[in-house]
N, C-alpha and C positions, 0 to 999 in steps of 0.2 A: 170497402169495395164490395160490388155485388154482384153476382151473375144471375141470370134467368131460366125457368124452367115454364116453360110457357109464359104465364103472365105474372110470374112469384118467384124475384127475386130471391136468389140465394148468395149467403157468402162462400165465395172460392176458396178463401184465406184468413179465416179470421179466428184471431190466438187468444185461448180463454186468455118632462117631458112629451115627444111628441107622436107617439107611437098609440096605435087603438086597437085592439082582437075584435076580431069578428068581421074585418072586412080586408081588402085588400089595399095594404098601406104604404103613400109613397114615399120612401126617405130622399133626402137629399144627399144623395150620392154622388160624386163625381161621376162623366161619364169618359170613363179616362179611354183612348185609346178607339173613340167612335170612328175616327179616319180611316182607320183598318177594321172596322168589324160588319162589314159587306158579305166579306169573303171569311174563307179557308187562313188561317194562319200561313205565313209562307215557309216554305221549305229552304230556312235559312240556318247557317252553320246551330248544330246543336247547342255549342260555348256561346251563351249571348249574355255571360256576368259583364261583360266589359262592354258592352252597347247599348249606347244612350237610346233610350225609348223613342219611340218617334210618335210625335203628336199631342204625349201626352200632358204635359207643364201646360201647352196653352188652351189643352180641352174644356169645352164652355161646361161648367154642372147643369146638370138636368136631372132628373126625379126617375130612381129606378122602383120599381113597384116589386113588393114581397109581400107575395099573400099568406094569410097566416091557417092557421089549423083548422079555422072554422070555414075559409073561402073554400078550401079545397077538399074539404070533407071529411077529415078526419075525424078517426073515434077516439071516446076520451080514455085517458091513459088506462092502464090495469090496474095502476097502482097507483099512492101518493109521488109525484117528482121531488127531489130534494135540488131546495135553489140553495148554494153555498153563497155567503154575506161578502162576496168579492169579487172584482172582478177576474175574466178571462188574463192568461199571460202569454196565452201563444195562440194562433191560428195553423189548424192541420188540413189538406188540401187531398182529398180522396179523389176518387172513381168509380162508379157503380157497377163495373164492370157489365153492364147490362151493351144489348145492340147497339149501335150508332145511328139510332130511327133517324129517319128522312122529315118526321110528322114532326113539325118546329110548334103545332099551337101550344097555347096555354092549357086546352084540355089534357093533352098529352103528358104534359108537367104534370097536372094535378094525380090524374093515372097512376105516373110512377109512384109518386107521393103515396098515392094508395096501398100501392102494390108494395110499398118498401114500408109500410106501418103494418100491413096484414104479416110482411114478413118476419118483421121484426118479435111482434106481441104473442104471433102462434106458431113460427115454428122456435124463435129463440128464445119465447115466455119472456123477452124484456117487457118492462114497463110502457115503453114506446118506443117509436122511431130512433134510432140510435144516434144521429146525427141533428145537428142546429138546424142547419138551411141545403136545399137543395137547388142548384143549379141546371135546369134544362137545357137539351141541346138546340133547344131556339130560345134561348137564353131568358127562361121565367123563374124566375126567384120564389123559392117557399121555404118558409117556415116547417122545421121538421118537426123538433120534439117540443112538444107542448109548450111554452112559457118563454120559446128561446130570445122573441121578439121583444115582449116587453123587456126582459131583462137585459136586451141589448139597447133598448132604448132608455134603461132606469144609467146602466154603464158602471154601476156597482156591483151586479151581483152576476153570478154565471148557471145555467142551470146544469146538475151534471148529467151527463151523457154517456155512451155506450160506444163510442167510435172507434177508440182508441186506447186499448190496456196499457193503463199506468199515468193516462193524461186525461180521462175524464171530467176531475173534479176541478182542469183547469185551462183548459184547451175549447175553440170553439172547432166543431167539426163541419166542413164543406165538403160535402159531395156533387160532384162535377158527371151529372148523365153521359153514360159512353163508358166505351175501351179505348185508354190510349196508351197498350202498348208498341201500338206501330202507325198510328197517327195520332195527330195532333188537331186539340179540340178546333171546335166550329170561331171565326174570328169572334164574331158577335157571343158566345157566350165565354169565352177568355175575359172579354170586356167588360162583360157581367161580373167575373172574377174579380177583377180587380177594381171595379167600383164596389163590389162588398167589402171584400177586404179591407180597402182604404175608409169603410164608411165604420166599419169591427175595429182600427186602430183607432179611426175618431173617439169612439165612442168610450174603447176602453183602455183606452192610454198607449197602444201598441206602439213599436215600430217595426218600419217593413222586414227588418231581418227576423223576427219574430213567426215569421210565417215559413212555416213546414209542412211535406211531405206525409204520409203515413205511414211509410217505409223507415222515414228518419229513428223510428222510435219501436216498430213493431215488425218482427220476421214476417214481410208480406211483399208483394209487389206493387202493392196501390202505391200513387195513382197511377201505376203505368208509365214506361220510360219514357214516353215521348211528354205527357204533362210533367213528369218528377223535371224532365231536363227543361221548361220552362219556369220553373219557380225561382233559378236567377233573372232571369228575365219580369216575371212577377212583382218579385221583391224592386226591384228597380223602377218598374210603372209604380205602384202603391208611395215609393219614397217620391217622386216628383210631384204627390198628390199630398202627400202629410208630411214631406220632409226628412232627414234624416238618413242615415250611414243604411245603404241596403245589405253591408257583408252580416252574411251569418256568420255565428262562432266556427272556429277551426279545434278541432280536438285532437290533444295526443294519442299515443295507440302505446299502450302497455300491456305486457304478456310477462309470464314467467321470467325469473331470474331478472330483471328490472328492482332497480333500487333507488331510493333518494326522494325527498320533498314531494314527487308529486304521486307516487308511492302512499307515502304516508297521506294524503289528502285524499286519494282514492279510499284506501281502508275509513277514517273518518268517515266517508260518505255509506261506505258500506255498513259501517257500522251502528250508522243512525236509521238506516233500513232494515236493523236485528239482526246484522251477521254478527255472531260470534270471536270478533278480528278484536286482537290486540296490535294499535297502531304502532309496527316498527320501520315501516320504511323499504319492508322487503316483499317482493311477490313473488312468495312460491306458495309451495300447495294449498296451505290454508286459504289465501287467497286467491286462486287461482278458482278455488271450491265455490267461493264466497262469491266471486262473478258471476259463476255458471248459474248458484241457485239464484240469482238476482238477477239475472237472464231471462232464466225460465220462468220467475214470477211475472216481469211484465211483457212477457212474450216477443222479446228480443233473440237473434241468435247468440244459441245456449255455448260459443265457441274456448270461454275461459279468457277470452280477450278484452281487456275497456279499451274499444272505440266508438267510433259515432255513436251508436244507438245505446251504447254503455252509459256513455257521459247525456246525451242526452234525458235521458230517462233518469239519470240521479242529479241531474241539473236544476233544482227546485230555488229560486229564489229567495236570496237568502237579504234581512234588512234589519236596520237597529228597532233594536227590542228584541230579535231572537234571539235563541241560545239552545246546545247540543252540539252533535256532532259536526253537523253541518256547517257550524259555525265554527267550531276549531278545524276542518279542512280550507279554511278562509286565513286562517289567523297563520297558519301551518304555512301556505304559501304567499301569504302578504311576505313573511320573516324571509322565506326564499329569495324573495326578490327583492330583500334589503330594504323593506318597509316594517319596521318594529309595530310588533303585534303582539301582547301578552299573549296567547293561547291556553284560555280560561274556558270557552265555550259561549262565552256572553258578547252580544254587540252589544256594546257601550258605547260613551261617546269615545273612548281611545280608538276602538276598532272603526266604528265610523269614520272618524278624521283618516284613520290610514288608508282606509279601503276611498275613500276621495281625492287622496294625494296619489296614488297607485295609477287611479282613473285620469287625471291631469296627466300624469308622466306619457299614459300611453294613448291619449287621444281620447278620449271617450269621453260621455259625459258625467262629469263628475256631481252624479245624484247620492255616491255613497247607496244606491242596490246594489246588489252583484247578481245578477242576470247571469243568464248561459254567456254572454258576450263579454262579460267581466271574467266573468269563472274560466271559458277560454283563455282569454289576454293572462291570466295570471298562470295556467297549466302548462303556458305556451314557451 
């Protein structure tokens, strides 16, 4: 998120295929949610996880257009970008914290775009734009950081990015023009939202509970309460568009003097992150310690607690073939939940089969990943 100082954005809060460049390109985006994007979003109860989307399942697709680095003038990077051989696994949903301008064109878009790339390279000396894609409040789509398009349209690879400490190397970053911590975005660029979004799962295997906040992960206020409190609502338009369970994962909240299995699966994680933790099953001060500096490394609050933003941030994807900690924190709480798991550190095919059989018991889809939604259901 950004704020502005004349025309140079600043950050308020911020804690250390068929795709072409060079013009402005249309994808095939759903346009989910066109019936309502006239207007203002309405001023309906905040809790909207349990409200069926309206309009969206029978919206016709149409072509949303994202211009990319070269439409809108961008300079080229500082430095080389590093594109990692994978795709994206989550989508984070910002704020620029800037005005709520009235000026809906395209030129205006481009503008920001400007202004948030000068910001970025000279007063943060990043390499570029910190963010993927930017969303205008007359809802025009750009390409933020160099490469983000093709690589969203190759749907293997991700470029990393500057958005979000601790999820660059794997998170697509959307920044959404505007302040919303006390209103709520323009209808027609909401809609814009969730036609990218849904077009970022196409492309890289998402599902809509996948998509988060910027707050979920980093001591910040972005995007602003009033967009944070529509990303159930989000997630629910995106899944009527690609399908699929829109609950994000639920996480326990462990503090001191706490003990037992998921204890011990906390310390594993911690200690594949180089905390100094010998796994007993107990939370006190050593670990208490171990939180705080794993806090502060990915700019989480430093409070000694794992919740949300704790589990979040050591929630890494874990799949057969890996092996370390992370993977005996799997093995650790498969056996909790009366799923026999050697806890060796290796997914093998033993741990595979269990972590499938786990995912049957409790609804989900039994692909044998453990996502933050597996990793939930099992903490839980």
């Amino acid at each position: 998120m950004t704020t502005v100082t004349g025309s140079n954005p600043r950050r308020r809060s911020l804690l250390t295929g068929v795709l072409a460049l060079g013009a402005a390109t249309a994808l095939p985006v759903a346009a989910a949610g066109r019936a309502r994007a006239d207007g203002d979003l309405p001023d309906a109860p905040r809790d909207t996880a349990q409200t069926a989307p309206r309009g969206t399942a029978q919206a016709a697709r149409q072509a949303t257009v994202i211009a990319d680095c070269d439409t809108w003038g961008a300079r080229p990077p500082g430095a080389p970008l590093t594109v990692r051989p994978a795709p994206a696994v989550k989508i984070i949903v910002h704020h620029t914290a800037t005005p709520n301008v009235t000026d809906l064109s395209r030129e205006q878009a481009f503008r920001l775009a400007r202004s948030m790339q000068v910001w970025a390279m000279d007063d943060r000396g990043w390499s570029d734009t910190g963010q993927h894609f930017t969303i205008s409040r007359g809802a025009h789509v750009v390409e933020g950081r160099h490469g983000s398009l093709a690589a969203l349209g190759a749907g293997d690879r991700t470029v990393e990015a500057a958005h979000c400490t601790g999820q660059n190397t794997v998170a697509i970053g959307i920044e959404n023009e505007g302040t919303y911590t006390s209103v709520d975005p323009r209808g027609e660029q909401y809609a814009a939202l969730v036609d990218l979004c849904a077009h970022i799962g196409q492309q890289y295997g998402l599902r809509a509970y996948q998509i988060y906040g910027h707050r979920d992960f980093n001591a910040t206020e972005c995007p602003g309460d009033r967009l944070y409190a529509l990303l159930p609502r989000l997630r629910h338009d995106v899944a009527a568009l690609i399908g699929g369970d829109p609950a994000p994962p639920v996480w326990p909240l462990l503090r001191t003097g706490d003990a037992g299995e998921r204890v011990r699966a906390l310390q594993h994680l911690l200690a594949g992150r180089g905390a100094p933790l010998v796994p007993d099953g107990s939370f006190g001060p050593a670990t208490e310690q171990a939180v705080r500096d794993f806090q502060r490394l990915v700019r989480a609050r430093p409070d000694g607690l794992a919740g949300d933003q704790t589990w979040h941030q050591l929630g890494a994807p874990v799949r057969a073939g890996d092996a370390g900690e992370a993977v005996r924190a799997v093995q650790v709480l498969l056996g909790a939940r009366g799923v026999p798991a050697e806890v060796d550190g290796l997914f093998g095919s033993g741990t595979a089969a269990a972590v499938a059989s786990f995912q049957s018991g409790a609804g989900l889809p039994a692909d044998g990943l453990v996502d933050a939604r597996t990793l939930g259901r099992l903490l839980g």
